[in-house]
N, C-alpha and C positions, 0 to 999 in steps of 0.2 A: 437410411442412416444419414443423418446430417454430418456434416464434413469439418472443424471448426478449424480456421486458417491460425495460423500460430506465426501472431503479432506481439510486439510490444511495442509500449506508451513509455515513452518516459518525461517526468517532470519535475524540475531540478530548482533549490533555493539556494542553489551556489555554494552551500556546504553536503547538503545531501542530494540524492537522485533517489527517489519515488519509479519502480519500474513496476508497471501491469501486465501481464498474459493475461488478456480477456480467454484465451479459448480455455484456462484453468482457471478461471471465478464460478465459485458457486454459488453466488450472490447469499451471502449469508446474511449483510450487513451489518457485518460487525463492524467496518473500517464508516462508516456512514454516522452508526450509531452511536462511537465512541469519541470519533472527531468531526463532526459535522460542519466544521466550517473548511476541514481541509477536503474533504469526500461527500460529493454532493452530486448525486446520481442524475438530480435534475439541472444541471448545470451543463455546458461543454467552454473548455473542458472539466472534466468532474472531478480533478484533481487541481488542488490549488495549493502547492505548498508554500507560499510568501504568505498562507492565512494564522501560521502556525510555527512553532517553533521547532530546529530539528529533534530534540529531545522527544517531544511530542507526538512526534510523526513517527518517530523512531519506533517510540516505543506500541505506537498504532499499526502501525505496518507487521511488528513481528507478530502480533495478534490474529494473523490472517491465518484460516483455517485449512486454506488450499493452495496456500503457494502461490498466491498470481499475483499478491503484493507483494515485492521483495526491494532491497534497498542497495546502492552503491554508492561510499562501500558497501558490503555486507556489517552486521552487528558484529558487535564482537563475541566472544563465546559468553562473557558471564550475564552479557543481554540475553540470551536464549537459555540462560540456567534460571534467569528470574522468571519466563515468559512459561517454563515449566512448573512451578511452584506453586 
């Protein structure tokens, strides 16, 4: 059984912070897919949030399907009501 060390990334455009737990990515790529200039798997590091705007990132991060992208602050509630919808 593989062991997965429980790290986080963080990377911050001075109004938001971009936080990662690799050992919770199930590499779906949806954060690649939908923002590609800020998420770029072949890059290090693979997050670049100065490529993009917080709104944007905002609203790409809460699109993650397993929780390893999360944001500080957090969204606020009616972000996670649209992100259901």
């Amino acid at each position: 059984m593989e062991i997965k060390r429980k790290i986080s990334k963080r990377y911050s455009n001075g109004e938001i912070t971009v936080i990662w737990q690799p050992h919770l990515c199930i590499h779906s790529g949806l954060c690649a897919a939908g923002l590609p200039k800020v998420f770029d798997p072949s890059r290090r590091p693979w997050v670049d949030p100065q490529a993009a705007g917080t709104i944007e990132i905002r609203n790409q991060v809460i699109m993650c399907p397993s929780g390893a992208l999360t944001l500080d602050p957090p969204p606020k509630l009616e972000d996670l009501k649209r992100k259901s919808e």
